[in-house]
C-alpha positions in Angstrom: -3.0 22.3 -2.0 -2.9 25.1 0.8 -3.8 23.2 3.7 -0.4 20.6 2.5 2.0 23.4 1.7 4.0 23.3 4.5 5.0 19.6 3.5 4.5 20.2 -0.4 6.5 23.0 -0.9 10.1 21.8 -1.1 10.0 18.8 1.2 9.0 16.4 -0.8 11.5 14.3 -3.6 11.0 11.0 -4.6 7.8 11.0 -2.7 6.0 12.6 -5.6 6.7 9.7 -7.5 5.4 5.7 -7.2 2.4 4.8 -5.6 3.2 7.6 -2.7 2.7 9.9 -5.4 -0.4 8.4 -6.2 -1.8 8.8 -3.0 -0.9 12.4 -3.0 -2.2 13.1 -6.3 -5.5 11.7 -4.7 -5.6 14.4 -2.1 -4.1 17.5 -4.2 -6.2 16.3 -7.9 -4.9 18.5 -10.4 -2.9 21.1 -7.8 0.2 18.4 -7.8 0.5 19.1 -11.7 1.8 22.7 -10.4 4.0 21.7 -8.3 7.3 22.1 -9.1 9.8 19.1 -8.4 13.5 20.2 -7.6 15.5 18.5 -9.6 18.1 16.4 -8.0 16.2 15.5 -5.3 13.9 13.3 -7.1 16.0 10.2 -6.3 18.9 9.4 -3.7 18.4 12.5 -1.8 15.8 11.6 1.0 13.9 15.1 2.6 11.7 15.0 5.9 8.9 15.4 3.9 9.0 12.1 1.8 9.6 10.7 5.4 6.5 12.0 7.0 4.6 11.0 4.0 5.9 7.6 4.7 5.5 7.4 8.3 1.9 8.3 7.5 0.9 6.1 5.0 2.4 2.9 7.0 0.3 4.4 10.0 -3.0 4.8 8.3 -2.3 0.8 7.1 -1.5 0.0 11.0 -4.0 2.1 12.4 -6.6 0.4 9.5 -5.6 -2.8 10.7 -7.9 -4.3 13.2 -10.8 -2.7 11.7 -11.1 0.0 14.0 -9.3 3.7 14.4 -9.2 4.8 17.8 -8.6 7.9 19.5 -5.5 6.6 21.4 -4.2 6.2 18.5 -4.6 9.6 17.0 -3.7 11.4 20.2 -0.3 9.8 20.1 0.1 10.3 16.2 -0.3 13.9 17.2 1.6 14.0 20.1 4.5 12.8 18.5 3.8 15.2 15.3 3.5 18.4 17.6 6.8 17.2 19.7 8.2 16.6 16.5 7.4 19.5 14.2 5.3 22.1 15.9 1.8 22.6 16.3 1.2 23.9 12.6 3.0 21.2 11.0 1.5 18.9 13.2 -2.0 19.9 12.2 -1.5 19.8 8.6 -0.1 16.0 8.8 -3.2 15.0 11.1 -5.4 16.5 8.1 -2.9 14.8 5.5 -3.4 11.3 7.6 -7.4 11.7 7.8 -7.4 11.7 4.1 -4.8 8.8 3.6 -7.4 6.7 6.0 -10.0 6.9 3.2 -8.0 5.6 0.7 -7.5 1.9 -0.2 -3.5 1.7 -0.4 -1.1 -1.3 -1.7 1.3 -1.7 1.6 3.6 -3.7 -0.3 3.8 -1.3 -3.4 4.4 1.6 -1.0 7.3 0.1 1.1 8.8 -1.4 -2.2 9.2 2.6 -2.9 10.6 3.1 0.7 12.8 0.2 0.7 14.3 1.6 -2.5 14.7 5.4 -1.4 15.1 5.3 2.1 17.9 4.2 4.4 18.2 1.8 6.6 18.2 4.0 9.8 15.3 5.5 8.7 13.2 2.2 8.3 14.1 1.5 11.6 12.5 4.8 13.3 10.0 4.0 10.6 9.3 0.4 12.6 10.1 2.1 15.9 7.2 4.1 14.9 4.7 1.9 13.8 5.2 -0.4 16.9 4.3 2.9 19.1 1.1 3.6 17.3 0.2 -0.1 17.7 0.1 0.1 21.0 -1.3 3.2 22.1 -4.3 2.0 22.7 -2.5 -0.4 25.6 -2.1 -3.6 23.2 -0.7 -4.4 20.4 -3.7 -7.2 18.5 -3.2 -10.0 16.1 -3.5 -8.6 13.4 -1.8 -5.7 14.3 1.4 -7.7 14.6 1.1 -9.7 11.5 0.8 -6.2 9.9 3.8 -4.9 10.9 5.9 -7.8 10.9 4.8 -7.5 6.8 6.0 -4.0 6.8 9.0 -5.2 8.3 9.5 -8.1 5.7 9.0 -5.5 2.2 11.6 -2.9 4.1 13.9 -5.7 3.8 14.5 -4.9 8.0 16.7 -7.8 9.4 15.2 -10.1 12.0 17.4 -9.5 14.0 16.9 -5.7 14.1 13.4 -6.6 13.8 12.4 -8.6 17.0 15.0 -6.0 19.2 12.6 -3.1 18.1 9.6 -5.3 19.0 11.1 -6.5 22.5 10.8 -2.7 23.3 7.3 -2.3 23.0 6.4 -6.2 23.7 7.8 -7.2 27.2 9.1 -10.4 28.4 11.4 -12.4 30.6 14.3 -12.2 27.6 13.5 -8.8 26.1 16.3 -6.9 27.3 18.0 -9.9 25.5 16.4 -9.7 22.3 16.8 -5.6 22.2 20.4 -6.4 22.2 19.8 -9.1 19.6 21.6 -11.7 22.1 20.7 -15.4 23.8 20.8 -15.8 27.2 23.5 -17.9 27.0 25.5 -14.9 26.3 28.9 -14.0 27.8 29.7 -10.6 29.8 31.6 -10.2 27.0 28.9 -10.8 24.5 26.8 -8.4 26.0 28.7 -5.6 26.3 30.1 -6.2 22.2 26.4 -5.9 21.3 25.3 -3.1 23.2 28.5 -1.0 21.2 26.9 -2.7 18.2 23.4 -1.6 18.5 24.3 1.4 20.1 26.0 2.6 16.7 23.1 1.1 15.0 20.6 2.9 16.5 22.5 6.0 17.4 20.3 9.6 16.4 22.8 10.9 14.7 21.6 7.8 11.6 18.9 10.2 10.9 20.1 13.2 11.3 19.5 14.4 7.8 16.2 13.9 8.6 16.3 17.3 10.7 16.5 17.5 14.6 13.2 16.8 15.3 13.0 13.1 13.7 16.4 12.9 15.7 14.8 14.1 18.6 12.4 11.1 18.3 15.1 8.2 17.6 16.4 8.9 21.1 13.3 6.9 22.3 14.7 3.8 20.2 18.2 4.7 21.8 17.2 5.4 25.4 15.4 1.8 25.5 18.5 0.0 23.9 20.5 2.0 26.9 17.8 0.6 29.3 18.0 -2.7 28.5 21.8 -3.0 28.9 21.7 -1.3 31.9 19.2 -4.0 33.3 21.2 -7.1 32.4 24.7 -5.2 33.8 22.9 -4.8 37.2 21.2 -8.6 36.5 24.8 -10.1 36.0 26.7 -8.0 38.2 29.4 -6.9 36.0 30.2 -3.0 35.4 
């Protein structure tokens, strides 16, 4: 268990349990048996560890996906973890994800546990997520997509919420349209209603229990929201 106790000890809850427990009971054997669970935070109470251990397990499955794991891939699932949580952390969770990638793991079981102990908010960074490892390689493939738009489906993420998140990483003439979850028949008014919307929707502070560094990364989700607004106010010409 030594080489997981920064994310064992106390910062995992309802992760433990379900078929994320059962892919950490793969890796630890008989170490998670001494483990001591705090009570309380079993179920309801969400800690960044039982988010990282989801982030991860949805990224081996994406990363899986097309039948090949590429170092592009890796290099951003790091660079994100050091950003995020330091270069020890970040090096325990790379060894953590090596070991999930051997495993043969039900998606739909594991985001049936998410779906049930994680909130909203936090799916969303989760899909924000998922979309960037897809495409650090430079394109997102086929099956890729399908992948994700599966994930999407058992998180129980609205479609509307759903195609904004993927108009950020998949460009074209009506993206800044479908970030804001709008037609292009849209009024001045419309836009500007939407962007307040999403804005709140998407805002860091959703995650914030989460701790500052999984903040620190939902300001990606928010600064391309803010871009995309920006574009069709200078497109339309209205302030």
């Amino acid at each position: 268990m030594g080489k997981y106790g920064r994310w064992i000890a106390g910062g995992l809850g309802w992760a433990f349990l379900g078929p994320i427990g059962g892919v950490l009971g793969f890796m630890l054997g008989s170490a998670i048996d001494t483990v001591e669970i705090e009570k309380g935070h079993v179920r309801g109470t969400t800690r960044q560890g039982d988010f990282v251990m989801s982030l991860l397990i949805l990224v081996a499955a994406v990363m899986k996906a097309d039948g090949k794991i590429l170092k592009a891939e890796l290099d951003y699932v790091k660079e994100y973890l050091v950003k995020s949580f330091g270069a020890g952390r970040a090096s325990e969770a790379i060894t953590m994800l090596r070991d999930i990638l051997k495993q043969n793991v039900s998606v739909e079981e594991v985001c049936q546990q998410i779906q049930h102990n994680l909130d909203y908010s936090s799916r969303l960074q989760l899909m924000h997520f998922l979309f960037g490892i897809a495409q650090a390689d430079g394109a997102i493939s086929e099956t890729e997509l399908n992948l994700i738009d599966k994930i999407s489906y058992y998180l129980k993420i609205q479609s509307g919420d759903y195609n904004s998140i993927k108009s950020m990483f998949i460009q074209s003439t009506e993206s800044s349209y479908k970030i804001l979850d709008l037609a292009r028949d849209a009024s001045d008014d419309d836009v500007k209603k939407a962007y307040r919307k999403m804005a709140v929707k998407y805002h860091p502070d959703k995650v914030s229990y989460l701790g500052e560094d999984v903040q620190e990364a939902a300001k990606e989700k928010f600064q391309k929201l803010s871009e995309a607004y920006e574009k069709l106010k200078k497109e339309r010409g209205f302030a």
